[in-house]
Steps between C-alpha positions, in 0.01 A plus 500: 500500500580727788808480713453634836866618658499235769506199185771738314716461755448114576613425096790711524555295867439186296717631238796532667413169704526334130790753408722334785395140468642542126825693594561201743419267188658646240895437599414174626395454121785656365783332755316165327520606163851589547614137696290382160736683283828398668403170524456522094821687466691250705307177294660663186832524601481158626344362129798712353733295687387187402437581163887569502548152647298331239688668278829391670387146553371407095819459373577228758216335502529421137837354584345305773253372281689384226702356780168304632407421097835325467558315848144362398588382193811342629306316786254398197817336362647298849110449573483327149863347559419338815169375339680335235809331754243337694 
Protein backbone atom coordinates (compact mmCIF):
# COMPACT_ATOMS: atom_id res chain seq x y z
CA UNK A 1 0.00 0.00 0.00
CA UNK A 2 1.28 3.37 -1.04
CA UNK A 3 0.91 6.53 0.94
CA UNK A 4 0.95 9.54 -1.12
CA UNK A 5 2.15 12.81 1.16
CA UNK A 6 -1.21 14.52 0.94
CA UNK A 7 -2.94 11.12 3.06
CA UNK A 8 0.37 11.26 5.42
CA UNK A 9 -0.48 14.35 6.49
CA UNK A 10 -4.40 13.88 6.90
CA UNK A 11 -3.55 10.72 9.63
CA UNK A 12 -1.16 12.69 11.46
CA UNK A 13 -4.20 15.64 11.19
CA UNK A 14 -6.53 12.88 12.35
CA UNK A 15 -4.06 11.88 14.84
CA UNK A 16 -3.81 14.71 16.72
CA UNK A 17 -7.71 15.33 16.19
CA UNK A 18 -7.97 11.86 18.29
CA UNK A 19 -4.81 12.93 20.42
CA UNK A 20 -6.92 16.00 21.81
CA UNK A 21 -10.33 14.43 22.08
CA UNK A 22 -8.44 11.92 24.59
CA UNK A 23 -6.40 14.61 26.53
CA UNK A 24 -9.88 16.30 27.06
CA UNK A 25 -11.13 12.71 28.20
CA UNK A 26 -8.64 11.48 30.11
CA UNK A 27 -8.87 13.95 33.40
CA UNK A 28 -12.46 13.92 33.16
CA UNK A 29 -11.80 10.06 33.78
CA UNK A 30 -9.40 10.51 36.31
CA UNK A 31 -11.32 13.58 38.36
CA UNK A 32 -14.16 10.50 38.39
CA UNK A 33 -12.02 7.91 39.50
CA UNK A 34 -10.74 10.08 42.15
CA UNK A 35 -14.56 11.45 43.50
CA UNK A 36 -14.88 7.30 43.27
CA UNK A 37 -12.05 6.89 45.61
CA UNK A 38 -12.99 9.57 48.17
CA UNK A 39 -16.30 8.59 48.22
CA UNK A 40 -14.81 4.93 49.27
CA UNK A 41 -12.41 6.49 51.65
CA UNK A 42 -15.07 8.54 53.32
CA UNK A 43 -17.71 5.15 53.35
CA UNK A 44 -14.88 3.51 55.44
CA UNK A 45 -14.42 5.91 57.91
CA UNK A 46 -18.03 6.13 58.30
CA UNK A 47 -18.34 1.91 58.72
CA UNK A 48 -15.37 2.44 61.25
CA UNK A 49 -17.49 4.63 63.22
CA UNK A 50 -20.25 2.56 63.53
CA UNK A 51 -18.49 -0.46 63.97
CA UNK A 52 -17.19 1.44 67.17
CA UNK A 53 -20.81 2.13 68.08
CA UNK A 54 -21.86 -1.43 67.78
CA UNK A 55 -19.23 -2.12 69.75
CA UNK A 56 -20.24 0.56 72.34
CA UNK A 57 -23.89 -0.30 72.21
CA UNK A 58 -23.62 -4.60 72.85
CA UNK A 59 -23.02 -4.38 76.26
CA UNK A 60 -26.27 -2.42 76.78
CA UNK A 61 -28.30 -4.05 74.77
CA UNK A 62 -27.76 -7.25 76.61
CA UNK A 63 -28.81 -5.36 79.70
CA UNK A 64 -31.80 -4.13 77.91
CA UNK A 65 -32.68 -7.41 76.93
CA UNK A 66 -32.51 -9.22 79.96
CA UNK A 67 -34.43 -6.24 81.13
CA UNK A 68 -37.26 -7.01 78.30
CA UNK A 69 -36.81 -11.10 79.21
CA UNK A 70 -37.73 -10.31 82.80
CA UNK A 71 -40.51 -7.46 82.57
CA UNK A 72 -42.06 -10.24 80.23
CA UNK A 73 -41.98 -12.78 82.50
CA UNK A 74 -43.33 -10.64 85.22
CA UNK A 75 -46.33 -9.45 83.00
CA UNK A 76 -46.69 -13.41 82.28
CA UNK A 77 -47.19 -13.57 86.07
CA UNK A 78 -49.98 -10.36 86.67
CA UNK A 79 -51.37 -11.57 83.12
CA UNK A 80 -51.83 -15.09 84.79
CA UNK A 81 -52.82 -13.32 88.22
CA UNK A 82 -55.51 -11.33 86.82
CA UNK A 83 -56.70 -14.48 84.88
CA UNK A 84 -57.03 -16.35 87.94
CA UNK A 85 -58.91 -13.17 90.22
CA UNK A 86 -61.51 -13.01 87.73
Amino acid sequence: MYITPSNYLEMIKMYLYILRINQNILPMRIRKYQAGLQAIRDTKQDVAKLQVNITEYQPKLKLQQIANTQLQQELEIKTKEAEFTE
